[in-house]
Backbone as XML, in Angstrom:
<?xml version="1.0"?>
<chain id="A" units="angstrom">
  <residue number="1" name="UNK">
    <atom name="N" x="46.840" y="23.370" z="32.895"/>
    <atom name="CA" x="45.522" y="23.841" z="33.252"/>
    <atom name="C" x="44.746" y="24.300" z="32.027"/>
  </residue>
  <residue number="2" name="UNK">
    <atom name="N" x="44.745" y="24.979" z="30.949"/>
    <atom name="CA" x="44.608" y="25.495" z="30.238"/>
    <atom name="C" x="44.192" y="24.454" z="28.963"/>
  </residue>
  <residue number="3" name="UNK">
    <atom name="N" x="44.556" y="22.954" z="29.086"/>
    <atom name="CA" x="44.386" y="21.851" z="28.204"/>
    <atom name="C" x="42.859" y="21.249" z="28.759"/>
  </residue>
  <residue number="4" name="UNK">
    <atom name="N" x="43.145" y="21.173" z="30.140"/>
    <atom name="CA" x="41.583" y="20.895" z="31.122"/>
    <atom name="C" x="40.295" y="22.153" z="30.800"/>
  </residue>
  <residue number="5" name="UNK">
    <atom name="N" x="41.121" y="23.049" z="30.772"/>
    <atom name="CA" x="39.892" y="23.871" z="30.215"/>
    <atom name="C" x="39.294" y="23.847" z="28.631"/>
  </residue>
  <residue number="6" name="UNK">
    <atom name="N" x="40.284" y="23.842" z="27.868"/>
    <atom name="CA" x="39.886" y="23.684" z="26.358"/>
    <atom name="C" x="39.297" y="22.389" z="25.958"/>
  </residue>
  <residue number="7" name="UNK">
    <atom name="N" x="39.471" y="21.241" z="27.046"/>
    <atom name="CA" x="38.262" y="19.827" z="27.388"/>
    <atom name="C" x="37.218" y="20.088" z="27.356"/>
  </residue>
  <residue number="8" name="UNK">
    <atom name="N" x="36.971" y="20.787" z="28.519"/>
    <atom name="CA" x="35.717" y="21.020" z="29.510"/>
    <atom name="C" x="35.061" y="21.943" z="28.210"/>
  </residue>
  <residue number="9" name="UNK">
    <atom name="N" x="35.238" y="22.515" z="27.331"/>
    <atom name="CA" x="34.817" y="23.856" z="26.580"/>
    <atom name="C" x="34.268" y="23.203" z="24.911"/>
  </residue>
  <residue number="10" name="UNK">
    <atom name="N" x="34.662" y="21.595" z="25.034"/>
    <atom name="CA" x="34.706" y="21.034" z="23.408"/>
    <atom name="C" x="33.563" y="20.588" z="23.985"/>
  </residue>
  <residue number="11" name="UNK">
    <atom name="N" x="33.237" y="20.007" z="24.854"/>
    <atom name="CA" x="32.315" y="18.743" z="25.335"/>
    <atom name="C" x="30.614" y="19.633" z="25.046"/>
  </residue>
  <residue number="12" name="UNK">
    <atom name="N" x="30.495" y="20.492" z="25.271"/>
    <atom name="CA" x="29.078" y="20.715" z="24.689"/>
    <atom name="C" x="28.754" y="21.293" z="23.315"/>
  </residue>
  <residue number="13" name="UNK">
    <atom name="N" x="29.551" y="21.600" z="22.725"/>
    <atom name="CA" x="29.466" y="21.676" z="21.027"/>
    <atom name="C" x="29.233" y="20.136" z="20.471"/>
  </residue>
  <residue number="14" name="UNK">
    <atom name="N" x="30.147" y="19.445" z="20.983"/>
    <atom name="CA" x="30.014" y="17.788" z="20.522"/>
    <atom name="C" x="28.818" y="17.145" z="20.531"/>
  </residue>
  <residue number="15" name="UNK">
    <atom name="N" x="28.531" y="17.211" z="21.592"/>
    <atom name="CA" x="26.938" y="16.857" z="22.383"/>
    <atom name="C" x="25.649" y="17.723" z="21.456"/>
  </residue>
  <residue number="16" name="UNK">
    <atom name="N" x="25.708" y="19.247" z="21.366"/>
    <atom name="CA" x="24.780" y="19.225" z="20.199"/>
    <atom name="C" x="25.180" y="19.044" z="18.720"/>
  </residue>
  <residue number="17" name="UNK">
    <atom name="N" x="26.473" y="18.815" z="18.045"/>
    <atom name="CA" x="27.138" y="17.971" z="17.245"/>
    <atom name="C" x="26.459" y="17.033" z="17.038"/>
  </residue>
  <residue number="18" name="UNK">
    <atom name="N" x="26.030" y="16.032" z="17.770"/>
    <atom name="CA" x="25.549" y="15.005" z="18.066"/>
    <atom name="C" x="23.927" y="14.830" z="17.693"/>
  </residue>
  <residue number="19" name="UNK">
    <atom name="N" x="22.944" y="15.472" z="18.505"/>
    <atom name="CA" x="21.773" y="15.978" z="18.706"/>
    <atom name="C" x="21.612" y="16.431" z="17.314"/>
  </residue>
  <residue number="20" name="UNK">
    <atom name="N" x="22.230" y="16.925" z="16.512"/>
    <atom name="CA" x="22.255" y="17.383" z="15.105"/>
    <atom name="C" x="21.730" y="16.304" z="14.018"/>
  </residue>
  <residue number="21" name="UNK">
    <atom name="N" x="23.238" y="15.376" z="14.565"/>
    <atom name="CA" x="23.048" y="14.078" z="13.406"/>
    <atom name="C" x="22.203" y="13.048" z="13.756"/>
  </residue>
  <residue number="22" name="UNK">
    <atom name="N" x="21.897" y="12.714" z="15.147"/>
    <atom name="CA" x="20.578" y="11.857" z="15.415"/>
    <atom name="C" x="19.384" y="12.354" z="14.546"/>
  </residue>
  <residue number="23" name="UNK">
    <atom name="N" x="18.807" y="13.901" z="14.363"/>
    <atom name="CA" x="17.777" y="14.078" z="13.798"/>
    <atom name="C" x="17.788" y="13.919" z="12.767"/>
  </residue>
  <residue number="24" name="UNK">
    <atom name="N" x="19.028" y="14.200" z="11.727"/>
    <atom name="CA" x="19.381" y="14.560" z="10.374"/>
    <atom name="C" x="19.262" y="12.739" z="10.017"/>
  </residue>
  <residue number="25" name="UNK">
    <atom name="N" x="19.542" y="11.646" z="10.937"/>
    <atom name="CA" x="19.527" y="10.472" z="10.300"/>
    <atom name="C" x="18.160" y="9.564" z="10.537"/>
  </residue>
  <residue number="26" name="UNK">
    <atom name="N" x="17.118" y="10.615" z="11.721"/>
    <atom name="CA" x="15.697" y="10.024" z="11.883"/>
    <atom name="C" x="15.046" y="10.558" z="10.651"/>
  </residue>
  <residue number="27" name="UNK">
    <atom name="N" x="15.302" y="12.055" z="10.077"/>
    <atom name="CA" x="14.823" y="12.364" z="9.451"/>
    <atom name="C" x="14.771" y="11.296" z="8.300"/>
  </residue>
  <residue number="28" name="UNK">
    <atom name="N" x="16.182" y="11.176" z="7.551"/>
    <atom name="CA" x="16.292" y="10.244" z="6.520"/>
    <atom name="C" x="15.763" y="8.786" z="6.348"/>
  </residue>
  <residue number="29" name="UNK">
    <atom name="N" x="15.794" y="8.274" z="7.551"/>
    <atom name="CA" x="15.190" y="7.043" z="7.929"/>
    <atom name="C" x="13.677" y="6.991" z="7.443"/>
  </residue>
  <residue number="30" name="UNK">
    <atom name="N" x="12.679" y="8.468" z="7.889"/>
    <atom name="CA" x="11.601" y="8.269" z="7.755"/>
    <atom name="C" x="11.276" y="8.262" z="6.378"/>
  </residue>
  <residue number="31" name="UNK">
    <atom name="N" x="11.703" y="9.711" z="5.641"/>
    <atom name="CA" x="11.820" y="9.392" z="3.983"/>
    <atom name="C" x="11.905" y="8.101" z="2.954"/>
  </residue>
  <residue number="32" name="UNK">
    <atom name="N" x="13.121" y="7.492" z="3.544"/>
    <atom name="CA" x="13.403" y="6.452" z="2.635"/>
    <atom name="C" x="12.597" y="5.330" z="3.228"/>
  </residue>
  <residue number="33" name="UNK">
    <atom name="N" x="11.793" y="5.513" z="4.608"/>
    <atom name="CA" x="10.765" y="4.869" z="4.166"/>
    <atom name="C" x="9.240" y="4.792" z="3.794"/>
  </residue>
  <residue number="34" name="UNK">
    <atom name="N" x="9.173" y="6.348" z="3.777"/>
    <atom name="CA" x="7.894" y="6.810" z="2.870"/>
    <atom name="C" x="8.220" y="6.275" z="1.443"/>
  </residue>
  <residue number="35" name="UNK">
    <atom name="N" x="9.217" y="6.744" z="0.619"/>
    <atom name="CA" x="9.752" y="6.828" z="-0.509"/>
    <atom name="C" x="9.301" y="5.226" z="-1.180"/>
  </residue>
  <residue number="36" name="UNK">
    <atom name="N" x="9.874" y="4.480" z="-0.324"/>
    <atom name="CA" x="9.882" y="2.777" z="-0.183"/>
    <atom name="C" x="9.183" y="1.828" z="-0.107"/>
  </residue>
  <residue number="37" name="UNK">
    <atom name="N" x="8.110" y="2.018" z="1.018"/>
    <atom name="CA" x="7.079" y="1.680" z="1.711"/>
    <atom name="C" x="6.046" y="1.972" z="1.074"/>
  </residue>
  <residue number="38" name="UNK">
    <atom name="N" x="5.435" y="3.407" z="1.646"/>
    <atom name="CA" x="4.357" y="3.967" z="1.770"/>
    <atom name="C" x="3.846" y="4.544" z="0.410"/>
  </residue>
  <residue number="39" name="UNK">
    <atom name="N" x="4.473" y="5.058" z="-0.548"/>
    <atom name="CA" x="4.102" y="5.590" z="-1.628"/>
    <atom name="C" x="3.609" y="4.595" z="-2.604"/>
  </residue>
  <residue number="40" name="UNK">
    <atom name="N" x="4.810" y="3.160" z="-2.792"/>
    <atom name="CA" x="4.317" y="2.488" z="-3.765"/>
    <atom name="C" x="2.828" y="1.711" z="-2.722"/>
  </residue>
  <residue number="41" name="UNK">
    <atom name="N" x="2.561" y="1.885" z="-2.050"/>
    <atom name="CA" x="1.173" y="0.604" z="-1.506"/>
    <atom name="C" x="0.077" y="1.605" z="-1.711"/>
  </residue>
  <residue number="42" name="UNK">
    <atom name="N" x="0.464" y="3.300" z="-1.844"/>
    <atom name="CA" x="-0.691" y="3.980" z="-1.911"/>
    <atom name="C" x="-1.047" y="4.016" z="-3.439"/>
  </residue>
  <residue number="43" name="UNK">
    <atom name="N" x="0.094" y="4.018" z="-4.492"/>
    <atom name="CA" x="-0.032" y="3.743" z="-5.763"/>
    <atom name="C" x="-0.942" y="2.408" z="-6.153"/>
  </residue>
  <residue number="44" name="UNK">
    <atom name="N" x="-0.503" y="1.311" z="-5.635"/>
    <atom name="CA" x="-1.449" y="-0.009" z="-5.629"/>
    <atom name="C" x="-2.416" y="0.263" z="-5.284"/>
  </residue>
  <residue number="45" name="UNK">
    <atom name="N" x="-3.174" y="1.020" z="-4.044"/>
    <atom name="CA" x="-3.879" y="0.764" z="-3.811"/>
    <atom name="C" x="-5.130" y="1.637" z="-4.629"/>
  </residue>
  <residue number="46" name="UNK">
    <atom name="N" x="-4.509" y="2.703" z="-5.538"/>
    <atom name="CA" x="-5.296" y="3.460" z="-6.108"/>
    <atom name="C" x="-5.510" y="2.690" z="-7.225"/>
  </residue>
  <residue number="47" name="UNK">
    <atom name="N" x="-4.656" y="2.145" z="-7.803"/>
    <atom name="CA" x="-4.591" y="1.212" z="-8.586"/>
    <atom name="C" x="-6.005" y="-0.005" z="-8.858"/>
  </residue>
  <residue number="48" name="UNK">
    <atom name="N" x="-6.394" y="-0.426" z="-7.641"/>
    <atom name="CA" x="-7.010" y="-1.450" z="-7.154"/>
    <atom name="C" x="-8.441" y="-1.293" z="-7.426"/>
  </residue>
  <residue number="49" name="UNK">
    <atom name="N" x="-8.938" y="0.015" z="-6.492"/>
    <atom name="CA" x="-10.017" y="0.970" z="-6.625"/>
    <atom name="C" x="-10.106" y="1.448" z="-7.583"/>
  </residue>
  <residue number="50" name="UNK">
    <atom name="N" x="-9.116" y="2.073" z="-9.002"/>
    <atom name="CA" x="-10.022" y="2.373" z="-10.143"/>
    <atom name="C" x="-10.488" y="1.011" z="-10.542"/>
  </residue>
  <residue number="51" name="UNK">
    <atom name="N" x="-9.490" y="-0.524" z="-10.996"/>
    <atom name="CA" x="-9.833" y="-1.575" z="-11.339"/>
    <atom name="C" x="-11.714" y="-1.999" z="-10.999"/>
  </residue>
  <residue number="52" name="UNK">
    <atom name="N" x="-11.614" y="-1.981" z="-9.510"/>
    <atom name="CA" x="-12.641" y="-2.410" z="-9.124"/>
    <atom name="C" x="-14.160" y="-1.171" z="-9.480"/>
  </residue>
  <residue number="53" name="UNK">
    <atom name="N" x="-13.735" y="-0.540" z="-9.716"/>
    <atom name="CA" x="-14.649" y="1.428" z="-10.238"/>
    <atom name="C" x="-14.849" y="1.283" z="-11.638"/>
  </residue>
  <residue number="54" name="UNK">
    <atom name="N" x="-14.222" y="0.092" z="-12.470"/>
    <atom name="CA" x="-14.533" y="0.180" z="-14.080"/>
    <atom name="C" x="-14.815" y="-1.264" z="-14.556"/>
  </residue>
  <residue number="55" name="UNK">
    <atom name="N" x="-15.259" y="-2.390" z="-13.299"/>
    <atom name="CA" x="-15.796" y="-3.353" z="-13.902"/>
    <atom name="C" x="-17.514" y="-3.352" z="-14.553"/>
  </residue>
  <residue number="56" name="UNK">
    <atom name="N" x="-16.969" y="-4.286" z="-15.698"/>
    <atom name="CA" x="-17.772" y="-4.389" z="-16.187"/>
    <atom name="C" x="-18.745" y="-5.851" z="-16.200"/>
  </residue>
  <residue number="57" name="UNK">
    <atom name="N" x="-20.062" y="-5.921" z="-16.700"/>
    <atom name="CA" x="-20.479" y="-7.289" z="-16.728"/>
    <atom name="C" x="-19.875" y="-7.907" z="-17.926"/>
  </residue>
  <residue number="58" name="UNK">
    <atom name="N" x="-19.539" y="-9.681" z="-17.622"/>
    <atom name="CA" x="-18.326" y="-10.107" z="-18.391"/>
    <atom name="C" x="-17.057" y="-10.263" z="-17.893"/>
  </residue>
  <residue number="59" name="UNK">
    <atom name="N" x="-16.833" y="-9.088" z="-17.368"/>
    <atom name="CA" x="-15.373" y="-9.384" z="-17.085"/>
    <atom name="C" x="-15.006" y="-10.561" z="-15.940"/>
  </residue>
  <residue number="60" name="UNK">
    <atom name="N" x="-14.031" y="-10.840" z="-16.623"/>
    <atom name="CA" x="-13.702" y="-12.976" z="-15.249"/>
    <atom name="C" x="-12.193" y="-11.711" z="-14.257"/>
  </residue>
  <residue number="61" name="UNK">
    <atom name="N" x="-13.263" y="-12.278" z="-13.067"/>
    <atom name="CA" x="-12.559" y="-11.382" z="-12.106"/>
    <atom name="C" x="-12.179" y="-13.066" z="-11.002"/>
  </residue>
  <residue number="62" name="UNK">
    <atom name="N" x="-11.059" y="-12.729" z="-9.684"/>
    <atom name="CA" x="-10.589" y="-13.531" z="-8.865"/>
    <atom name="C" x="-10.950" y="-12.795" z="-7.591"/>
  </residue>
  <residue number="63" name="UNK">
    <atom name="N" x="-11.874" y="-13.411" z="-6.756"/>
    <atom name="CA" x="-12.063" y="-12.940" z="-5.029"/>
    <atom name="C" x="-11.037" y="-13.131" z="-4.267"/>
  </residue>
  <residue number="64" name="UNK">
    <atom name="N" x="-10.662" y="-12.545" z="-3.076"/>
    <atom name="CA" x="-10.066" y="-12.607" z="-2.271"/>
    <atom name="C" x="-9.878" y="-14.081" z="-1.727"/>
  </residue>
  <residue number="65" name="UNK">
    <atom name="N" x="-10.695" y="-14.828" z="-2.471"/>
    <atom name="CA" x="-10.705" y="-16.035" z="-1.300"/>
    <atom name="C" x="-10.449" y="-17.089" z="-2.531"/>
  </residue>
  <residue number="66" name="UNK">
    <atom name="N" x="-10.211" y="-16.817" z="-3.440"/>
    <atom name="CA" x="-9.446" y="-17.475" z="-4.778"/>
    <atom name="C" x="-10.366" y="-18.248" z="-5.266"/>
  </residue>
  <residue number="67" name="UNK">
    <atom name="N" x="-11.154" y="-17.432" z="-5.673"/>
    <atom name="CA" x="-12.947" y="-18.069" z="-6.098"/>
    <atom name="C" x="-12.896" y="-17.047" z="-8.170"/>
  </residue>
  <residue number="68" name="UNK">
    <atom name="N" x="-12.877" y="-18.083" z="-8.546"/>
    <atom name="CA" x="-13.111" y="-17.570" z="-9.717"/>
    <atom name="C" x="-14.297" y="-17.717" z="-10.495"/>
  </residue>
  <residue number="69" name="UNK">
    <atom name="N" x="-14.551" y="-16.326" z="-11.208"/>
    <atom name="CA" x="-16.120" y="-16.078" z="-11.673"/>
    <atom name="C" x="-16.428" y="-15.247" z="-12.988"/>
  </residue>
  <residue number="70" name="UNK">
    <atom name="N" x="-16.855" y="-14.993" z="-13.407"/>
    <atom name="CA" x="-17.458" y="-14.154" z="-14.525"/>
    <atom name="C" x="-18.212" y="-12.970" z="-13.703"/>
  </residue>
  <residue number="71" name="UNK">
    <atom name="N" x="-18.429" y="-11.462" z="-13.950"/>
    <atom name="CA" x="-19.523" y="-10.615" z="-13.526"/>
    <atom name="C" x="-20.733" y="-10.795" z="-14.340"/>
  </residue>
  <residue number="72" name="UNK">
    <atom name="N" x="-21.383" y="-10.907" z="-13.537"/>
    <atom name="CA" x="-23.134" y="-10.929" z="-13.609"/>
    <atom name="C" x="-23.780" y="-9.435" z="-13.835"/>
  </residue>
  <residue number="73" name="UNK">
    <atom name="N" x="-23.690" y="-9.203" z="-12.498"/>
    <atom name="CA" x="-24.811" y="-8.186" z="-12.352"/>
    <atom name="C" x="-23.696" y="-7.360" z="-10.937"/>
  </residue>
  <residue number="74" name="UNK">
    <atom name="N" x="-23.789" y="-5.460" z="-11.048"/>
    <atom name="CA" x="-22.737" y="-4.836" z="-10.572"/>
    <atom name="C" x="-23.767" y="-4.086" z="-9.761"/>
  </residue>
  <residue number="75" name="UNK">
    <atom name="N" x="-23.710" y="-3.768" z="-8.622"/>
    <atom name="CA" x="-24.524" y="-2.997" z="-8.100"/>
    <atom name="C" x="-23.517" y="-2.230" z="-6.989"/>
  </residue>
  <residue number="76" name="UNK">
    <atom name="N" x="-23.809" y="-0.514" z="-6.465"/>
    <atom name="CA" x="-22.979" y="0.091" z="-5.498"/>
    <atom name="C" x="-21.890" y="-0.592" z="-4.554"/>
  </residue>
  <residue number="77" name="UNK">
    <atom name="N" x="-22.510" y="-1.964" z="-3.951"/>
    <atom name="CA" x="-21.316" y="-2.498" z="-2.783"/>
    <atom name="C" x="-21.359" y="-4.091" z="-3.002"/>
  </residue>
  <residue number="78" name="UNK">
    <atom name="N" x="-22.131" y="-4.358" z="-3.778"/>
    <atom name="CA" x="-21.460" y="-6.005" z="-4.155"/>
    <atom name="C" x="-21.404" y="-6.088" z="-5.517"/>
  </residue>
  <residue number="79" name="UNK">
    <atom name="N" x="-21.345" y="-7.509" z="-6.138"/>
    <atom name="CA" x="-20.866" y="-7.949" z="-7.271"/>
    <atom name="C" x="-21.866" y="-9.396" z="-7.691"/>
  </residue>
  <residue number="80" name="UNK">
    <atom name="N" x="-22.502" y="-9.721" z="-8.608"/>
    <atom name="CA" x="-23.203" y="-11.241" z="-8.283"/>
    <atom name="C" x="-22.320" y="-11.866" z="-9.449"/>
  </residue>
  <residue number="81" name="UNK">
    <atom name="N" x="-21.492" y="-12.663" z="-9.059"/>
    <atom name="CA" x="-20.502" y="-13.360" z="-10.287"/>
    <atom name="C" x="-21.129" y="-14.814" z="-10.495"/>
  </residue>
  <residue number="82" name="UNK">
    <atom name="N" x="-20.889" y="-14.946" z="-11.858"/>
    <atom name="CA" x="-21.087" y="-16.369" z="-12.064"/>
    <atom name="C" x="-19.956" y="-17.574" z="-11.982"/>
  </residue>
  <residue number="83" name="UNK">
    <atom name="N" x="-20.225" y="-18.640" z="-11.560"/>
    <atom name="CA" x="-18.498" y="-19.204" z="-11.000"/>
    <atom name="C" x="-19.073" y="-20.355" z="-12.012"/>
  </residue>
  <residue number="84" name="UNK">
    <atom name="N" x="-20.057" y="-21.372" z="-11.974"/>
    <atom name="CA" x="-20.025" y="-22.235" z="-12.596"/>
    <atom name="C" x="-21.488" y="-22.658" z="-12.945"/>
  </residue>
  <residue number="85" name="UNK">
    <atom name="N" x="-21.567" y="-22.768" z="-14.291"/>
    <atom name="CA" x="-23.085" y="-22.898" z="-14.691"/>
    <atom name="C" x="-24.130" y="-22.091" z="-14.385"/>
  </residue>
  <residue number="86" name="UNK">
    <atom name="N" x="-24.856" y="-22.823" z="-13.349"/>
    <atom name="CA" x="-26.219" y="-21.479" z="-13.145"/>
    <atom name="C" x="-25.243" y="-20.864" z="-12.054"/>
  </residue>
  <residue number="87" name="UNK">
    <atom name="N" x="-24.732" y="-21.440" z="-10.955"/>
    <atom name="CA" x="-24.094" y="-21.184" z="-9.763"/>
    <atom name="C" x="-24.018" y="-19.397" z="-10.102"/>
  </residue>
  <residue number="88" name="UNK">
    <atom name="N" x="-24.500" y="-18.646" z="-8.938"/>
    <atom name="CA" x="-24.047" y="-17.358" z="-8.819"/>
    <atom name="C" x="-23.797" y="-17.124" z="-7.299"/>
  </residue>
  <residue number="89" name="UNK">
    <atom name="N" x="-22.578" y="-16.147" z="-7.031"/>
    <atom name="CA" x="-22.466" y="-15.703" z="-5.820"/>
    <atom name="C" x="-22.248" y="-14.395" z="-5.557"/>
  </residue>
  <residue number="90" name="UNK">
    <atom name="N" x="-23.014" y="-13.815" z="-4.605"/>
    <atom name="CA" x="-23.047" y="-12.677" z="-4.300"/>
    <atom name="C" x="-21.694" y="-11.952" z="-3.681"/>
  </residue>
  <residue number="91" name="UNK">
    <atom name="N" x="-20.602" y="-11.208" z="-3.340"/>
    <atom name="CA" x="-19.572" y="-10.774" z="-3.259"/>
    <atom name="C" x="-19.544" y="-9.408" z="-2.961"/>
  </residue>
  <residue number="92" name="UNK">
    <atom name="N" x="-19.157" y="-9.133" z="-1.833"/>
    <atom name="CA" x="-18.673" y="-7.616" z="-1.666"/>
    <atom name="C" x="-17.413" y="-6.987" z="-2.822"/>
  </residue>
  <residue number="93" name="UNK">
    <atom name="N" x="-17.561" y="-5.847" z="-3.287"/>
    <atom name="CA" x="-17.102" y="-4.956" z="-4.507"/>
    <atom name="C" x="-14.986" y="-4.848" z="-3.456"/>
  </residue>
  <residue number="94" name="UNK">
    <atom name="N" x="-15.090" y="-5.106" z="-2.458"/>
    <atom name="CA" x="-13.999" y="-5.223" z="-1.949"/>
    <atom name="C" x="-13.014" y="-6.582" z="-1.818"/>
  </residue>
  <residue number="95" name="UNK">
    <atom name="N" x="-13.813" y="-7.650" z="-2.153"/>
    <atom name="CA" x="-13.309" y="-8.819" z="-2.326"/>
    <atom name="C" x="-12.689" y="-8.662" z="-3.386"/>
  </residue>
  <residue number="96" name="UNK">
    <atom name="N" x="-12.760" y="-8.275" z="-4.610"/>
    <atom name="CA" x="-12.394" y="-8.523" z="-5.677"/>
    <atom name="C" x="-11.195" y="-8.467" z="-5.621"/>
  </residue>
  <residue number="97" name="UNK">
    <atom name="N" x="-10.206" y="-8.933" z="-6.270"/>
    <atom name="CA" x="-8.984" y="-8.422" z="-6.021"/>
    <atom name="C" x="-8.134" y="-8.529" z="-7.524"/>
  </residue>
  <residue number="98" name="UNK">
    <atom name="N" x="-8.733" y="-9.362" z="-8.715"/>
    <atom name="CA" x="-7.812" y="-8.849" z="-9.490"/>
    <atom name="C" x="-8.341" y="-9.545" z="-11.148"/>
  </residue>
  <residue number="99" name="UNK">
    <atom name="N" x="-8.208" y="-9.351" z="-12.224"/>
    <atom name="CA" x="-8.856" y="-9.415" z="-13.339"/>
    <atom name="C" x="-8.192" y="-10.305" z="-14.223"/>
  </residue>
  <residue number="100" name="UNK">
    <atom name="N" x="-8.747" y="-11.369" z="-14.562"/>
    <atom name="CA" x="-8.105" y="-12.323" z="-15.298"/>
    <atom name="C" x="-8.555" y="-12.846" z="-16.925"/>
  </residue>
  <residue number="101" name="UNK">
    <atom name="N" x="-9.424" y="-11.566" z="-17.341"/>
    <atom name="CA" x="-10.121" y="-11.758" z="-18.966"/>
    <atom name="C" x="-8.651" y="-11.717" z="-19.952"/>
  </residue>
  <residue number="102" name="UNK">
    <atom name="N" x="-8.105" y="-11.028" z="-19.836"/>
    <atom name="CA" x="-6.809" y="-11.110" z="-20.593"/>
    <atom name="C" x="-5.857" y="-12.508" z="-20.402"/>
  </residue>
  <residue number="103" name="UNK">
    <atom name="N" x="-6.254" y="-12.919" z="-19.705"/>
    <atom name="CA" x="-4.836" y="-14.414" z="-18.904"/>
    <atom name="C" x="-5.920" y="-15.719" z="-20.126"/>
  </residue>
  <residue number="104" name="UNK">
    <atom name="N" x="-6.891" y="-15.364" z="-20.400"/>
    <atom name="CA" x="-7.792" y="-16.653" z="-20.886"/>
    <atom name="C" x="-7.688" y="-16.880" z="-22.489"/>
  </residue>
</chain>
């Protein structure tokens, strides 16, 4: 009798035993994927926004839509790039996506 009782007496220590390490391994889960995930895309993305915050006219930039150009003329929310000859196109300052004067 006394073995049935020292059963009956383990079974809810175990259970929050348990309840313990479920949190202790959601916790970790979420970290390693802040750590992983989320930190380096917020690094890029700050990254991106100074790039696009310090162009200059001249600089041969690449659009989102894999349109390559020279800057023209920079104004608050677009960009007027030159792609070929007279050709100019107007461009939102968010298209831009990445700087290619150094690659030339």
């Amino acid at each position: 009798m006394s073995i049935l009782y020292f059963a009956l007496q383990a079974q809810p220590n175990a259970a929050a035993g348990s309840q313990w390490s479920f949190w202790i391994m959601m916790i970790l889960i979420f970290v390693v994927m802040y750590v992983f995930m989320i930190l380096p895309q917020r690094k890029q993305q700050k990254a991106l926004e100074k790039f696009r915050s310090e162009l200059k006219k001249g600089d041969k930039v690449v659009t989102a839509g894999g349109i390559y150009g020279t800057v023209d003329e920079i104004s608050e929310r677009t960009i007027l790039i030159k792609v070929d000859g007279d050709t100019k196109l107007r461009v939102d300052k968010q298209s831009i996506q990445k700087d290619f004067t150094a690659q030339q």
